[in-house]
C-alpha positions in Angstrom: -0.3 15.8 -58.6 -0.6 15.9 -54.8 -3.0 13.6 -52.9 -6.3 14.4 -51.5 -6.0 15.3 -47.7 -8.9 12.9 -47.5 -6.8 10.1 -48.9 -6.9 7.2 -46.8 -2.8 6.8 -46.8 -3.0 10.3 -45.1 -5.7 9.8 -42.5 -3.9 6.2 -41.5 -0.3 8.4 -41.5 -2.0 10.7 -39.3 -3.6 8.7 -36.8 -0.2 6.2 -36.4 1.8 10.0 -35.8 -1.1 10.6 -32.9 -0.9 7.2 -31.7 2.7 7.6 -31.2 2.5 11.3 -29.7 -0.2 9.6 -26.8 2.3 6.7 -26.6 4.7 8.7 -26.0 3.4 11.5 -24.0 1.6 8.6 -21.7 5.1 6.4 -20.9 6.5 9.8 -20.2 4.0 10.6 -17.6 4.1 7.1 -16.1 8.0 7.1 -15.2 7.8 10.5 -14.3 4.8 10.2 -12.0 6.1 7.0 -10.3 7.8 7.7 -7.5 5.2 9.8 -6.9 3.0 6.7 -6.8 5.5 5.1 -4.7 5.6 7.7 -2.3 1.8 8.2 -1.6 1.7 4.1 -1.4 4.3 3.6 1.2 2.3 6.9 2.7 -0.9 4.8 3.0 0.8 1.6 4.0 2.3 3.7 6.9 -1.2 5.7 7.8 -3.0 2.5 7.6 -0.6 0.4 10.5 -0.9 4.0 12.4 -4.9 3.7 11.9 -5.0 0.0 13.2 -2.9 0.5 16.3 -5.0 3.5 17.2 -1.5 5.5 16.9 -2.9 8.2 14.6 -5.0 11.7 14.5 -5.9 13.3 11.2 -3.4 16.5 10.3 0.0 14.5 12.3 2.8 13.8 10.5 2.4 10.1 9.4 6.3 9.7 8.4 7.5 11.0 11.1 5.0 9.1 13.3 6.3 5.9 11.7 9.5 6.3 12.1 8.8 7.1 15.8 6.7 4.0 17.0 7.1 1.5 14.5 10.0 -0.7 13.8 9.5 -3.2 10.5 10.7 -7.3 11.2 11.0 -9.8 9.0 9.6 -13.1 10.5 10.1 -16.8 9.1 6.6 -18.2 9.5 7.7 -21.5 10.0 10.0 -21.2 13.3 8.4 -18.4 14.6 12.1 -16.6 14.4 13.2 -12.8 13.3 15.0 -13.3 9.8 17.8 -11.1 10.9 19.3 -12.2 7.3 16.2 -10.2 5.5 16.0 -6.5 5.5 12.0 -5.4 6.2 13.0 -2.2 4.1 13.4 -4.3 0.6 11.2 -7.6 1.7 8.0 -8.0 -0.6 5.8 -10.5 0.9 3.6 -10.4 -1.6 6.0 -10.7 -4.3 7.5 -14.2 -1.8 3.9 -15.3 -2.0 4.4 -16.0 -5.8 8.1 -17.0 -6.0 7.5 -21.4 -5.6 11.2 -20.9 -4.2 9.8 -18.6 -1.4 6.4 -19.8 -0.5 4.7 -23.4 -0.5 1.7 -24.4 -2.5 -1.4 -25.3 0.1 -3.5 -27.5 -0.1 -7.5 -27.7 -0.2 -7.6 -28.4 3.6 -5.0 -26.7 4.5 -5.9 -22.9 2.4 -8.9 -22.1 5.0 -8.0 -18.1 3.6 -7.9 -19.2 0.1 -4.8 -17.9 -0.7 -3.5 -20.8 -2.6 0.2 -20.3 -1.8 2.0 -19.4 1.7 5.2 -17.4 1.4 7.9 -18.4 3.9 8.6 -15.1 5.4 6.1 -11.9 6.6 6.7 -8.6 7.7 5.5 -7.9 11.8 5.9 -4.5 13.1 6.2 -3.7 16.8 5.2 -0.6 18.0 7.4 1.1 20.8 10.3 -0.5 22.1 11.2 -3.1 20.0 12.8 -5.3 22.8 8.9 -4.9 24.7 6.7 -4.1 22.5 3.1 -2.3 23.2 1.4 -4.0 20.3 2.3 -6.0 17.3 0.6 -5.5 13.8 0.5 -8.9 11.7 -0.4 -8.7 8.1 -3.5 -11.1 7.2 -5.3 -12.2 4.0 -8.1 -13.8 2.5 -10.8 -14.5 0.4 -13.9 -12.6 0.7 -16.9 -13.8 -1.3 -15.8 -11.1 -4.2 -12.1 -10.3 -3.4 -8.8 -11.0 -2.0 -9.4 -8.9 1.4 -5.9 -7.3 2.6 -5.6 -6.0 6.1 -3.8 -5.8 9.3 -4.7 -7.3 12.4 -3.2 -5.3 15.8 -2.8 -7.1 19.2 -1.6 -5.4 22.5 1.8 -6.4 23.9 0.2 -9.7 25.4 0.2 -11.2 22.0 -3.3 -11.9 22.4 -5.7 -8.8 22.9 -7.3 -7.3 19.7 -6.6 -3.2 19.6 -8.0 -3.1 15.7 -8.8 -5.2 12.7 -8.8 -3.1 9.3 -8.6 -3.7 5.8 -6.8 -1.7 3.6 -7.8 -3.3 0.3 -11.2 -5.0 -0.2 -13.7 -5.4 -3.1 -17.2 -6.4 -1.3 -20.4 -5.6 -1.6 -21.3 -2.3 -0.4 -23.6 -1.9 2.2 -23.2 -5.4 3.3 -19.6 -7.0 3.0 -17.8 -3.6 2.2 -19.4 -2.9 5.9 -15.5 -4.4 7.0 -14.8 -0.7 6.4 -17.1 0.3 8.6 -15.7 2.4 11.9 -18.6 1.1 13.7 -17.9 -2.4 12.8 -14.3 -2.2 13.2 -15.0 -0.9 16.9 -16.0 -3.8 17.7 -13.0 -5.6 17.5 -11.3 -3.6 20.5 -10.5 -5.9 23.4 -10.9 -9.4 21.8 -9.1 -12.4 22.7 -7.7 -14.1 19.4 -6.7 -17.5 21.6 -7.9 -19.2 24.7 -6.7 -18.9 28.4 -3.9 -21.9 27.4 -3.6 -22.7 24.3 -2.7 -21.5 20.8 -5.5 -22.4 18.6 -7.4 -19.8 17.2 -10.7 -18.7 18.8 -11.5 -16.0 17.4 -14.5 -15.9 14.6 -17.9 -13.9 13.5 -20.7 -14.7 14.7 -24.7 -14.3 13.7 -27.4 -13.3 16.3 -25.2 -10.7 18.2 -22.5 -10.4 20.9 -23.6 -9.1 24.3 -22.0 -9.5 27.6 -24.3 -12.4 28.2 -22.8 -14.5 25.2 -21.1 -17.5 26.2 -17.1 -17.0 25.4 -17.9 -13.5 24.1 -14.6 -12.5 24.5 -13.6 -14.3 21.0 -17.3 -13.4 19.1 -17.7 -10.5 17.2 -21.0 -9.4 15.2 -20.8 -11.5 11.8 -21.8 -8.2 8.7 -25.6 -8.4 8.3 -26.3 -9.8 5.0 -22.7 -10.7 4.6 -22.6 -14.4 5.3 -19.6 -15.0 2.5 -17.8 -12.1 3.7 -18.3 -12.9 7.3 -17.0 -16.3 6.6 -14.2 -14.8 4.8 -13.2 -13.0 7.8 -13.7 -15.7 10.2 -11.3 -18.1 8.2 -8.3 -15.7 6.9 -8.0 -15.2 11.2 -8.0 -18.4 11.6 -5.5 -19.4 9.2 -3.1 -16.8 10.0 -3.2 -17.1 13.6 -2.6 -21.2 13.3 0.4 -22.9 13.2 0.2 -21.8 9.2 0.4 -18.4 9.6 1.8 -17.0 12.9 1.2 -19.0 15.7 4.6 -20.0 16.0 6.2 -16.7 16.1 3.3 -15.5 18.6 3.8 -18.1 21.0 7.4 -16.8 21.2 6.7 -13.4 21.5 4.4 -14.0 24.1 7.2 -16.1 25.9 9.4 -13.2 25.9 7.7 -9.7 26.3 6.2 -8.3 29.6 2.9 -9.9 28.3 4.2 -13.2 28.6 
């Protein structure tokens, strides 16, 4: 006698065969669609330096812009010297940040980003001649008051003049601390000084109430984000940890001995 096709044997055979089918069907699509992902990643990571160093109009080629203006370094963080031994191609600093063997844990006073651990070695990128650049783009990264914000930082070939903060990955509020994305915001970066006259402590940092030309030191203030104070903060200390002895200081110091900007 054959079984019911309501039989709960069939229905439970029938929904394992569809579970597998989906399985199957979705791990196909994921390894098929992955360089794909890749591809449109490194795309963005490439559009996004081009954004920050004010390299880029909509509708150019961004690949071969890239290959054009920028050259990719690997830096170690704690001389200050190029890593000639590391190839920027194949170096995940992200992936360094976790490795114990490739980072160093920080401590409470020391994490003023709240990153938690500092990896050893960073990808720069100098745009133009690589000998003299025209500007440098740094990787920075902090806490925000919901999120790890992710971003680049570029500076003119004097090692010290802001051409553009932006963040490519952030998760604040919007309206208030998402306003980081905003272009009118981010204009007012353009021009800063990120140290003093002589000296290589940061100066840079947000700032309530406004910045006008009347401001004292003006020239390292920017607007803090109304109604951000967390994200402001944020801001403040991930640029002040990664432009210290910490994060790049070293190797900035040395660049600025040895370009035209020196």
């Amino acid at each position: 006698m054959m079984a019911s096709n309501n039989s709960v044997k069939k229905t439970l055979t029938v929904a394992f065969a569809l579970c597998i089918v989906c399985s199957v069907v979705v791990a196909s699509a994921a390894v098929a669609l992955r360089p794909i992902q890749q591809k449109n990643q490194e795309q963005d990571r490439m559009s996004n330096l081009l954004q920050v160093a004010e390299l880029y109009k909509p509708g150019q080629d961004i690949l071969a812009l890239y290959d054009k203006l920028i050259t990719a370094r690997v830096v170690n963080l704690n001389t200050g010297e190029y890593a000639e031994d590391k190839n920027p191609e194949t170096f995940d600093q992200f992936e360094a940040a976790k490795d114990p063997a490739q980072s160093r844990t920080l401590s409470g006073a020391q994490d003023l980003a709240g990153i938690g651990r500092r990896e050893n070695y960073a990808t720069v990128y100098l745009v133009g001649d690589p000998q003299n650049p025209d500007k440098i783009i740094l990787p920075v990264r902090g806490q925000g008051l919901w999120s790890l914000m992710s971003g680049y930082l570029a500076l003119k070939g004097d090692g010290n003049t802001v051409v553009g903060l932006s963040f490519y990955d952030q998760g604040e509020t919007p309206g208030l601390g998402g306003e980081v994305d905003n272009p009118d915001w981010k204009a007012l970066w353009d021009g800063k000084k990120i140290y003093p006259e002589n000296g290589m402590d940061p100066a840079i940092r947000l700032v309530k109430g406004g910045v006008g030309p009347q401001t004292p030191d003006a020239e390292y203030k920017v607007d803090a984000l109304s109604g951000a104070t967390l994200t402001s903060k944020g801001v403040t200390n991930l640029l002040q940890f990664w432009l210290s002895d910490a994060g790049f200081a070293e190797y900035l110091a040395r660049f600025r001995a040895t370009t035209q900007g020196a």
